[in-house]
N, CA and C atoms as an extended XYZ file, in Angstrom:
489
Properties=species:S:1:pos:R:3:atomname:S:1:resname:S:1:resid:I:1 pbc="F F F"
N        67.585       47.916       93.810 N   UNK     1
C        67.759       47.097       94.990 CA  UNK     1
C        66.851       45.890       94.894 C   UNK     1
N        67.103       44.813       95.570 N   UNK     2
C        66.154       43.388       95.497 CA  UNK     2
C        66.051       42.954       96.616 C   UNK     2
N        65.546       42.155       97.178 N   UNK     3
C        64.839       41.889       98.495 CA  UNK     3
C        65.621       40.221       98.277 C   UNK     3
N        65.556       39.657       99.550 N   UNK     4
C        66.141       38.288       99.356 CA  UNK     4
C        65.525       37.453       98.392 C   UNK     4
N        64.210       37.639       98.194 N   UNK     5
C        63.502       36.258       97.263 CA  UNK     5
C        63.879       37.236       95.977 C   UNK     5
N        64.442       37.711       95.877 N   UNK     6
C        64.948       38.607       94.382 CA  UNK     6
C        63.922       39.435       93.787 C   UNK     6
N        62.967       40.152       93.926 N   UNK     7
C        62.234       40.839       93.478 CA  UNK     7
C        62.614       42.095       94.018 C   UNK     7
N        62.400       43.164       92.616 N   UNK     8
C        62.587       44.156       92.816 CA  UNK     8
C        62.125       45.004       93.813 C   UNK     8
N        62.957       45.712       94.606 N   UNK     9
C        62.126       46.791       95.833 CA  UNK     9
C        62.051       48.132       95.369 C   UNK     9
N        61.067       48.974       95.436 N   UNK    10
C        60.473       50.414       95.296 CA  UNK    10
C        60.889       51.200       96.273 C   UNK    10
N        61.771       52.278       95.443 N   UNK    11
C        62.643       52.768       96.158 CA  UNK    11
C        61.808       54.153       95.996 C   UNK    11
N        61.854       54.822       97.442 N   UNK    12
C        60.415       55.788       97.195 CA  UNK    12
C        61.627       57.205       97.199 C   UNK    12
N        60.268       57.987       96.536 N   UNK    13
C        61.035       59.502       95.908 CA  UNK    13
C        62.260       60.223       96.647 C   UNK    13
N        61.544       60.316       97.771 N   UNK    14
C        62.185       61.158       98.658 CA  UNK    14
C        63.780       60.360       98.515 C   UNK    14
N        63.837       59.451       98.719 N   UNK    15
C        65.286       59.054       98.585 CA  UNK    15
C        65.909       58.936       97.241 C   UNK    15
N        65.280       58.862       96.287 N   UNK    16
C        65.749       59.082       95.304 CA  UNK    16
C        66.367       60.618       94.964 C   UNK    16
N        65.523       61.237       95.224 N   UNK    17
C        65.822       63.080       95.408 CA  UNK    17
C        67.065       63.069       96.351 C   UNK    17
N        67.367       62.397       97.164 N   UNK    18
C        68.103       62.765       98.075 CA  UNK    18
C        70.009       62.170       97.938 C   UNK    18
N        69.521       61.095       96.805 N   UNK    19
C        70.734       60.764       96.308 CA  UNK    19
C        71.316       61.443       95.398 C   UNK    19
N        70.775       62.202       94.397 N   UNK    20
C        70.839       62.975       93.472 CA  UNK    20
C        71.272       63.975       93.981 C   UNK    20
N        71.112       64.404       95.304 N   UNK    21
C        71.961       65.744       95.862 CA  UNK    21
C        73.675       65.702       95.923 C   UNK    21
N        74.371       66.311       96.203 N   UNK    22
C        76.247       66.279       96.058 CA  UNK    22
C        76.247       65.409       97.291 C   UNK    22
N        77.566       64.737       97.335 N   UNK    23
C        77.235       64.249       98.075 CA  UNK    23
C        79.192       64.509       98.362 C   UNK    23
N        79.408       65.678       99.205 N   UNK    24
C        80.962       66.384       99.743 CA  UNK    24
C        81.492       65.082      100.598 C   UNK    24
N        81.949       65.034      100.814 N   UNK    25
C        83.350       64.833      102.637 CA  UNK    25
C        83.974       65.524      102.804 C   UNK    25
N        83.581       66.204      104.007 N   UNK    26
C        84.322       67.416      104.549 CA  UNK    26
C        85.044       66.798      105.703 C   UNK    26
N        86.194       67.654      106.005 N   UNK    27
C        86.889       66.794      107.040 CA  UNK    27
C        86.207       67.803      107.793 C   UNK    27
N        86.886       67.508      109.154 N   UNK    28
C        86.116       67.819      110.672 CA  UNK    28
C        85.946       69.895      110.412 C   UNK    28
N        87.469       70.047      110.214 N   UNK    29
C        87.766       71.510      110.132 CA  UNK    29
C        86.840       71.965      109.074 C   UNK    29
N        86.902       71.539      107.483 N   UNK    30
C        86.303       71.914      106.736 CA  UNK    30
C        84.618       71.879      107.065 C   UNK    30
N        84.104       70.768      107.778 N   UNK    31
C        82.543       71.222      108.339 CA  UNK    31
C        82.435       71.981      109.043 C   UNK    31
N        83.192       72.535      109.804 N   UNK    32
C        83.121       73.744      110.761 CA  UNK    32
C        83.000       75.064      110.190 C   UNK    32
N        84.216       74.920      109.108 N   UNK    33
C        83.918       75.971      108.127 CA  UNK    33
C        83.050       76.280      107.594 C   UNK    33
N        82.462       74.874      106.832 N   UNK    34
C        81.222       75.042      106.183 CA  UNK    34
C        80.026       75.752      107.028 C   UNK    34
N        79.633       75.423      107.868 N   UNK    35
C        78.603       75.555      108.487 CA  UNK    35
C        78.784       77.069      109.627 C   UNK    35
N        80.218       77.665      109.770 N   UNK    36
C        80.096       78.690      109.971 CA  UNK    36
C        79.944       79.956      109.224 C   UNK    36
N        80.578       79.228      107.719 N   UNK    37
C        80.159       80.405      106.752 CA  UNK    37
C        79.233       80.337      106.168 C   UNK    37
N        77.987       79.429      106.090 N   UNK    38
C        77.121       79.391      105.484 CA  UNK    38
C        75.789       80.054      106.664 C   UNK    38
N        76.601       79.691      107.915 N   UNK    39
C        75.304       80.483      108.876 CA  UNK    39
C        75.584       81.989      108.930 C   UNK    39
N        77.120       82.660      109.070 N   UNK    40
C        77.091       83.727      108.917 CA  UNK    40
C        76.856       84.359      107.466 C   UNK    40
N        76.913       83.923      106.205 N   UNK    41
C        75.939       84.393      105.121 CA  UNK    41
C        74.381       84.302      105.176 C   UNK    41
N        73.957       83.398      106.062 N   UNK    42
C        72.203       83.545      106.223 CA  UNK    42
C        71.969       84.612      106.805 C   UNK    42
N        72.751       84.958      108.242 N   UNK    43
C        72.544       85.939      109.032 CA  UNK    43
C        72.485       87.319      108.696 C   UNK    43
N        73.839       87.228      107.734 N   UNK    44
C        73.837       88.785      106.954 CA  UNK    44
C        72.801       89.190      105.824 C   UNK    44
N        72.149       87.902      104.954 N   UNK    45
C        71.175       88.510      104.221 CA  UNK    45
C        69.800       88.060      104.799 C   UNK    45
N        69.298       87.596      106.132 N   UNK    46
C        68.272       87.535      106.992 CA  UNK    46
C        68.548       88.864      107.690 C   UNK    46
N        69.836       89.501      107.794 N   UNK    47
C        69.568       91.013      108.687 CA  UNK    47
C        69.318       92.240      107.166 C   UNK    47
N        69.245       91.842      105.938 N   UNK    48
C        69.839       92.538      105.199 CA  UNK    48
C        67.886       92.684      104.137 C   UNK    48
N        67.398       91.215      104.039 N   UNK    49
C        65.912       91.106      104.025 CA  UNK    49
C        65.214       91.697      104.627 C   UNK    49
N        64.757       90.790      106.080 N   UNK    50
C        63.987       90.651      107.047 CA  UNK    50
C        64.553       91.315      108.543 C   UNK    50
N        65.043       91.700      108.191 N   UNK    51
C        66.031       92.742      109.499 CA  UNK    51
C        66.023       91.961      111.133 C   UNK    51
N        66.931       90.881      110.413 N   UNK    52
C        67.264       90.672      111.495 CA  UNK    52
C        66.716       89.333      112.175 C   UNK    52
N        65.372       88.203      111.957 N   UNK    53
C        64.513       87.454      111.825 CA  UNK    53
C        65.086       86.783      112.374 C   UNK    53
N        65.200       86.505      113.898 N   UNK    54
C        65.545       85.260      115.024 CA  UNK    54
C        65.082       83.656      114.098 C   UNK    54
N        63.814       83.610      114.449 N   UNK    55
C        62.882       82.831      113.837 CA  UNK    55
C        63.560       81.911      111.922 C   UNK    55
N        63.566       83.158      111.266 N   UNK    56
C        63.923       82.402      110.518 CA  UNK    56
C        65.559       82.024      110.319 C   UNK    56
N        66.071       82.933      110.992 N   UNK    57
C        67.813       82.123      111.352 CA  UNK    57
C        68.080       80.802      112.109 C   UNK    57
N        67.089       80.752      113.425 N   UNK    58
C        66.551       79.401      113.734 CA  UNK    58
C        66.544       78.489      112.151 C   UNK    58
N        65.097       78.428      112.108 N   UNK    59
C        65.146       77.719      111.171 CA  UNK    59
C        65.650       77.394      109.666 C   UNK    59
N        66.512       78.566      109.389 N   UNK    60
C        67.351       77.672      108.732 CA  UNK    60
C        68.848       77.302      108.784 C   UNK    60
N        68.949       77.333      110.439 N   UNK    61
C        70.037       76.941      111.240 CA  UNK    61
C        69.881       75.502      110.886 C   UNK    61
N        68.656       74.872      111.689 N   UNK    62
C        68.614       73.094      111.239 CA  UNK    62
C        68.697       72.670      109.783 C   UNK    62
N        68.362       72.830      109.093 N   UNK    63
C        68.988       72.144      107.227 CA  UNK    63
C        70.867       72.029      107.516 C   UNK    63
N        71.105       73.508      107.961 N   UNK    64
C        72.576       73.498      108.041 CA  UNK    64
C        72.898       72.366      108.829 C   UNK    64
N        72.490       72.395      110.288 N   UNK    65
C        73.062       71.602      111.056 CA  UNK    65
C        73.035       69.968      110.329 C   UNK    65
N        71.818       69.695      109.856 N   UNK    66
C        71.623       68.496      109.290 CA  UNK    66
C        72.779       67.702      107.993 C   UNK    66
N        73.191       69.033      106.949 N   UNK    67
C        74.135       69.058      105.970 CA  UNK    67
C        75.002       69.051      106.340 C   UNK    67
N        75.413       69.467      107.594 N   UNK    68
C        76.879       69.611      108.116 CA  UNK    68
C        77.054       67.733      108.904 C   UNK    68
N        76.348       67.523      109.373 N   UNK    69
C        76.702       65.918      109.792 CA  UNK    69
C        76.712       65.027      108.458 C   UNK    69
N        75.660       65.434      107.739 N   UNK    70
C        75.699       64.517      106.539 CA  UNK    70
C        76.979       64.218      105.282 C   UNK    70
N        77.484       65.520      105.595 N   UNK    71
C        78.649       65.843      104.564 CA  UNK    71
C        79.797       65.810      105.085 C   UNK    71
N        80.159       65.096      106.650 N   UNK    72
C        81.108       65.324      107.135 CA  UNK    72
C        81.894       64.080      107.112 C   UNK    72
N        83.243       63.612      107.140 N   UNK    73
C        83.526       62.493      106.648 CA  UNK    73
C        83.471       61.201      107.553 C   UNK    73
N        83.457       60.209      107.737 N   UNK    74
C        83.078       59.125      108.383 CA  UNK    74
C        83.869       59.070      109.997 C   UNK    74
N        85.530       59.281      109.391 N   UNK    75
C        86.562       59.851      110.299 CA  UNK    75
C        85.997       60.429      111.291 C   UNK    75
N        85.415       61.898      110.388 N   UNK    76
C        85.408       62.989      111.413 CA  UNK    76
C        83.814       63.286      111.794 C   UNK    76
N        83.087       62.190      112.038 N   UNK    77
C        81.695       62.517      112.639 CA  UNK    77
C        81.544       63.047      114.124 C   UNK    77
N        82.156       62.479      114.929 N   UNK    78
C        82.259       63.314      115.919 CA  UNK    78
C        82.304       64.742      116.133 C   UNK    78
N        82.747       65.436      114.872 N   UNK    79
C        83.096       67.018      114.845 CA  UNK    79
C        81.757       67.483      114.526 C   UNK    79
N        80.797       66.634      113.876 N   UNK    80
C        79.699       67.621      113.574 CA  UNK    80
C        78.888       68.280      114.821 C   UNK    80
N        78.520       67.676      115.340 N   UNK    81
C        77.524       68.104      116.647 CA  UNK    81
C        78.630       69.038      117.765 C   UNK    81
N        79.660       69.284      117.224 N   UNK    82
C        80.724       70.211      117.948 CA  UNK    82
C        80.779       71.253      117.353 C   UNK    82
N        80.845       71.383      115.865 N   UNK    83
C        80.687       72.749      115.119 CA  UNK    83
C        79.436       73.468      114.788 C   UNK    83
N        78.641       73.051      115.114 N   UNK    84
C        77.317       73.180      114.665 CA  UNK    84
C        76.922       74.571      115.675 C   UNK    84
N        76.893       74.436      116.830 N   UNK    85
C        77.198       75.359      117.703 CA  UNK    85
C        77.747       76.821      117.511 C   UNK    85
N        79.221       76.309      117.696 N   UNK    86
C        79.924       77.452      117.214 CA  UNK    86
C        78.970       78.087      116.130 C   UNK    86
N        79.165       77.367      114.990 N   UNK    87
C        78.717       78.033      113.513 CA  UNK    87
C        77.014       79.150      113.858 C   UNK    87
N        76.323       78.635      114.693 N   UNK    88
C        75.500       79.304      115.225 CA  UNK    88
C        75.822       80.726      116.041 C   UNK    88
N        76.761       80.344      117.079 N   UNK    89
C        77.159       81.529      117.492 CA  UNK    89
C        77.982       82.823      116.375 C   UNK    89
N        79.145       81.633      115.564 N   UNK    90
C        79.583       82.739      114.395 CA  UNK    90
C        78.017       83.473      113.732 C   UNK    90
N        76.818       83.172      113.466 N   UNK    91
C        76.502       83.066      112.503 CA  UNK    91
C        75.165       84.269      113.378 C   UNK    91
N        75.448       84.662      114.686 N   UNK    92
C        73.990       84.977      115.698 CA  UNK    92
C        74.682       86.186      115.642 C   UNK    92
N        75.939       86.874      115.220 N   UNK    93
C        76.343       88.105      115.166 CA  UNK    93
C        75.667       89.153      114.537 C   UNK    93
N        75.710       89.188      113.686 N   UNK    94
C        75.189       90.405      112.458 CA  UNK    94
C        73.284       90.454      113.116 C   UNK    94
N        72.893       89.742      113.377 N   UNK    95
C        71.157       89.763      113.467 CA  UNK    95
C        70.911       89.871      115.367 C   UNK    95
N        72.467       89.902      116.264 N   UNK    96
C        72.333       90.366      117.413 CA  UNK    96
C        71.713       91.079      117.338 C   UNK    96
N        71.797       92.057      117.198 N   UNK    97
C        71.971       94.156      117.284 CA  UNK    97
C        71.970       94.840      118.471 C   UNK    97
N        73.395       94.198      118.749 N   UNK    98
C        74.397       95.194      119.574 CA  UNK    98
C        74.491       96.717      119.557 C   UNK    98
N        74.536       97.889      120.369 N   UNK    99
C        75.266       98.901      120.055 CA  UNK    99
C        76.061       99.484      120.924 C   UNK    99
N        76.685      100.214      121.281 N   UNK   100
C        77.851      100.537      122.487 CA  UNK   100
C        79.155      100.418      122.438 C   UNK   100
N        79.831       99.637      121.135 N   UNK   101
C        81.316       99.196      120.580 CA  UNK   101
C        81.384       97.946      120.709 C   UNK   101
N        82.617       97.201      121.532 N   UNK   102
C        82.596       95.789      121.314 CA  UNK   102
C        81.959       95.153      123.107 C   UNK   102
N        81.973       96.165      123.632 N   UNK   103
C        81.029       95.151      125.161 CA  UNK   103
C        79.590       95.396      125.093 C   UNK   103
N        78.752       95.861      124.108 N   UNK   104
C        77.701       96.202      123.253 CA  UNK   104
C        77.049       95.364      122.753 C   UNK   104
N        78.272       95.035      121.575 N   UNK   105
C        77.841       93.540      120.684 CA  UNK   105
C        77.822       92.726      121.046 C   UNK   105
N        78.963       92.096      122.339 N   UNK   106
C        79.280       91.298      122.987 CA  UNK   106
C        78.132       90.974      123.697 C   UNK   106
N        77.674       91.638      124.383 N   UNK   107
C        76.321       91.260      125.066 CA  UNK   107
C        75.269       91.137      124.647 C   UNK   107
N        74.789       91.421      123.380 N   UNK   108
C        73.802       91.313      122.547 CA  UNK   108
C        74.097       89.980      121.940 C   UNK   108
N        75.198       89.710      121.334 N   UNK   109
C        75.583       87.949      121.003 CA  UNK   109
C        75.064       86.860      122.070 C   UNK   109
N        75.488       87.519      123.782 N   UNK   110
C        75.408       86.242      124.541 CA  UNK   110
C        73.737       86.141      124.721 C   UNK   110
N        73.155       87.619      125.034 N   UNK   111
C        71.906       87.604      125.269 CA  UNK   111
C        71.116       86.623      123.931 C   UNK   111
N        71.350       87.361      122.342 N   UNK   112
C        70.849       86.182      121.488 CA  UNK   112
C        70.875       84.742      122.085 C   UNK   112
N        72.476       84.273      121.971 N   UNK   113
C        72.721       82.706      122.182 CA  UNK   113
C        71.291       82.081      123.407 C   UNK   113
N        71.441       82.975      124.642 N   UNK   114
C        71.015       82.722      125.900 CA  UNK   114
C        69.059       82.678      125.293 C   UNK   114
N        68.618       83.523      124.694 N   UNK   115
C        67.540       83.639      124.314 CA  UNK   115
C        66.913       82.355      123.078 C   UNK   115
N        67.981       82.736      121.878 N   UNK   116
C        67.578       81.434      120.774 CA  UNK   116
C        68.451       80.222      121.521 C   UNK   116
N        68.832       79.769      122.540 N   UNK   117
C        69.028       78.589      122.914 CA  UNK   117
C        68.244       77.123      122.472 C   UNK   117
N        66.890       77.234      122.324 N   UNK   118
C        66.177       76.132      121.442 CA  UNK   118
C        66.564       76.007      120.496 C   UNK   118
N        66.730       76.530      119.413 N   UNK   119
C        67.038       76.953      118.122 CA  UNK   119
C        68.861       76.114      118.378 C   UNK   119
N        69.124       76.344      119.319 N   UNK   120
C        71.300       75.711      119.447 CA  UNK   120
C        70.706       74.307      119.352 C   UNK   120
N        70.006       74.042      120.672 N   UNK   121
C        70.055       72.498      121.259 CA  UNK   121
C        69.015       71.944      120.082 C   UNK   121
N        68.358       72.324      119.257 N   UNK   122
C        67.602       71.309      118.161 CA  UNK   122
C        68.694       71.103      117.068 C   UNK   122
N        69.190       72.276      116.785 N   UNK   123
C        70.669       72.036      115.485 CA  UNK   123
C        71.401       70.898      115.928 C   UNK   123
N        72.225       71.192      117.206 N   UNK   124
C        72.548       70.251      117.450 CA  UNK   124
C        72.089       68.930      118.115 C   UNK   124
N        71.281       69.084      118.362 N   UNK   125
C        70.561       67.319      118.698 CA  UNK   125
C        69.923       66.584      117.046 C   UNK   125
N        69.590       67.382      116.033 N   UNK   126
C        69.728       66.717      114.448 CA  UNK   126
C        71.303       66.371      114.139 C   UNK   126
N        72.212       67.703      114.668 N   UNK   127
C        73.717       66.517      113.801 CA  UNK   127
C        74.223       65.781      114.997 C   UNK   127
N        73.490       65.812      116.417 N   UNK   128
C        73.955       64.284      116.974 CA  UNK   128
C        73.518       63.097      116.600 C   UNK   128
N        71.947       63.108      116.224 N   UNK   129
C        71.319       61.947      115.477 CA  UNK   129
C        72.042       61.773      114.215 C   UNK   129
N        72.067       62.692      113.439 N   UNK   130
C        72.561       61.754      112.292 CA  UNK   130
C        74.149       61.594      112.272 C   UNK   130
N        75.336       62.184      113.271 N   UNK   131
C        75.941       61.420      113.273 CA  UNK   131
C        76.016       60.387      113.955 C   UNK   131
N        75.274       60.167      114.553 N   UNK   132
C        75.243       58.512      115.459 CA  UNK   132
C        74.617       57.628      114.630 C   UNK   132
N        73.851       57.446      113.792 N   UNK   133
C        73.279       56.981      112.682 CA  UNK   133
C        74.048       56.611      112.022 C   UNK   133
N        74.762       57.241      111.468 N   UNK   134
C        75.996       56.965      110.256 CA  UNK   134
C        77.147       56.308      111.126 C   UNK   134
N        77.470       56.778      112.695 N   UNK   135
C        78.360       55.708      112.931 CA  UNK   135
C        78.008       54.583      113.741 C   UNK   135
N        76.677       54.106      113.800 N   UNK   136
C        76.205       52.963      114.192 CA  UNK   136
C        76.245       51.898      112.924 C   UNK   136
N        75.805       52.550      111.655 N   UNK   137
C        75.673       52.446      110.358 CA  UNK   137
C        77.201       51.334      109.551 C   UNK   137
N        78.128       52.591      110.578 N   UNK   138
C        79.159       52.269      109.514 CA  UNK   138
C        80.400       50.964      110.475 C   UNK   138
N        79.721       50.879      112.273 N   UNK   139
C        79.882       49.592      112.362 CA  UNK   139
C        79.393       48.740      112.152 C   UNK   139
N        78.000       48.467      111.671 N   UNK   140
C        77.643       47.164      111.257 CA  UNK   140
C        78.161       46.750      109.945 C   UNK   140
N        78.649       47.819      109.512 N   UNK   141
C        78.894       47.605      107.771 CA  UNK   141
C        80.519       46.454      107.884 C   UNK   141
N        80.798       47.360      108.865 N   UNK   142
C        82.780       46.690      109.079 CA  UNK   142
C        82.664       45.474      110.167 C   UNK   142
N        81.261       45.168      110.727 N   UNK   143
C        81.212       43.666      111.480 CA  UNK   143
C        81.315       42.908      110.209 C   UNK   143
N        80.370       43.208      109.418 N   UNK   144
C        79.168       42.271      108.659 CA  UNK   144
C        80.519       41.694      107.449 C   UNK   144
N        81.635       42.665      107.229 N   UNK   145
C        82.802       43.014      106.691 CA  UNK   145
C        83.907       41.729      106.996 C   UNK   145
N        83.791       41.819      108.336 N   UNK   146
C        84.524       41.490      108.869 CA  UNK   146
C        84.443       39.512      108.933 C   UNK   146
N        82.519       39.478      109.194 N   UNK   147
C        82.411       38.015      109.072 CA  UNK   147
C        82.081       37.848      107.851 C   UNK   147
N        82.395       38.397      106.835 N   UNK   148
C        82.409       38.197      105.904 CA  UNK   148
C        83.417       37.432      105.424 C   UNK   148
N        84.494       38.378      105.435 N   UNK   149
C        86.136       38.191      105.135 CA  UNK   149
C        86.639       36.692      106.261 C   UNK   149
N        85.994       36.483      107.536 N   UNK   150
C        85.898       34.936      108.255 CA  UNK   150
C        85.398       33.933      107.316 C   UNK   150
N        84.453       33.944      107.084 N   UNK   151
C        83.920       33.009      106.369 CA  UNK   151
C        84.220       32.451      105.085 C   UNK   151
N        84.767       33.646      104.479 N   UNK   152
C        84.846       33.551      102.819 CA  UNK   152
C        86.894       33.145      103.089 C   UNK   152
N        87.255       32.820      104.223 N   UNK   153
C        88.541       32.044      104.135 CA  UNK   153
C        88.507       30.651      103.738 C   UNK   153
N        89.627       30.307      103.284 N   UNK   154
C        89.986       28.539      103.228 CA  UNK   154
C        90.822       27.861      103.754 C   UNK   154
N        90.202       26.764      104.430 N   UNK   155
C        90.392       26.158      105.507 CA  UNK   155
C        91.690       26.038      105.553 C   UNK   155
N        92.513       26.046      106.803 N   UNK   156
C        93.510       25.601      106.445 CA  UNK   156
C        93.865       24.257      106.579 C   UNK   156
N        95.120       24.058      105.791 N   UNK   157
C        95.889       22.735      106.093 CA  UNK   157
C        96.246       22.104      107.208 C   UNK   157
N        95.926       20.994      107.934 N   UNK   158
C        96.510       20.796      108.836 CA  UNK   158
C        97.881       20.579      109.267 C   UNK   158
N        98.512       21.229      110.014 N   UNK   159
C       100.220       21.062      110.069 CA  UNK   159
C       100.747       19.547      110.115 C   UNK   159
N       101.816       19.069      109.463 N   UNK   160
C       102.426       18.076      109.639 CA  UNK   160
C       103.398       18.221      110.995 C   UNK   160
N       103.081       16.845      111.497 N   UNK   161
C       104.178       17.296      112.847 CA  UNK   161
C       105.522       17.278      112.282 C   UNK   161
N       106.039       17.739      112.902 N   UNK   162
C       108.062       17.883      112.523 CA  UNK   162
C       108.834       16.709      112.785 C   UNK   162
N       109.375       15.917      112.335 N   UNK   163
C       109.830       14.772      113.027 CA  UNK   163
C       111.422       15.186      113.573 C   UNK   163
């Protein structure tokens, strides 16, 4: 990258590391997916480890939530901070621990949700930031686009009147 007077700019690690990661587009459905099956595989081997570890399903609820806006496609940013949720609730099952049949589990799910509620509203307040980021991002890109494509026209001719 170069700076206007043309000298090179120092592009620091962390972003370098961070480009080097995959870099998916998931459509809206497919992030939902993603992020519900990747929270219900944490859940099952966080109940399967650590039996069960609120705490660390929390936290590594947010990376997800964060990957799931980041990887989601430009289209479909709006969907991230909508699935993110869900994928939490899919994902708060197995490390409930329900017992009684299904109005058992059922209540052990809502009680989780109702209890790790911090743990919902931080997931999703990271993939509302970064999708608002990326689509604040990606209108300046299609202004800047736009007076671009104005400017870089040629003039036109002036019409001859018709006699």
């Amino acid at each position: 990258m170069a700076t206007p007077d043309g000298r090179a700019r120092r592009v620091p690690p962390a972003l370098l590391a961070l480009r080097r990661l995959p870099n998916p587009r998931l459509t809206g459905i497919g992030a939902g997916l993603f992020a519900a099956a990747v929270m219900f595989a944490l859940a099952c081997l966080d109940w399967l480890l650590f039996d069960g570890s609120s705490i660390l399903y929390g936290v590594l609820f947010l990376p997800v939530s964060a990957l799931t806006a980041l990887w989601v496609r430009p289209v479909d940013l709006v969907t991230a901070p909508i699935s993110v949720p869900i994928a939490f609730a899919v994902g708060v099952i197995p490390i409930a621990g329900g017992t009684g049949g299904f109005g058992g589990q059922t209540m052990a799910v809502v009680t989780a949700l109702a209890v790790h509620a911090g743990w919902l509203y931080g997931g999703t307040l990271i993939a509302g930031l970064i999708a608002t980021v990326r689509k604040v991002r990606l209108m300046r890109q299609r202004r800047r686009m736009r007076s671009a494509t104005k400017t870089a026209r040629p003039a036109r001719r002036p019409r001859r009147p018709r006699p």
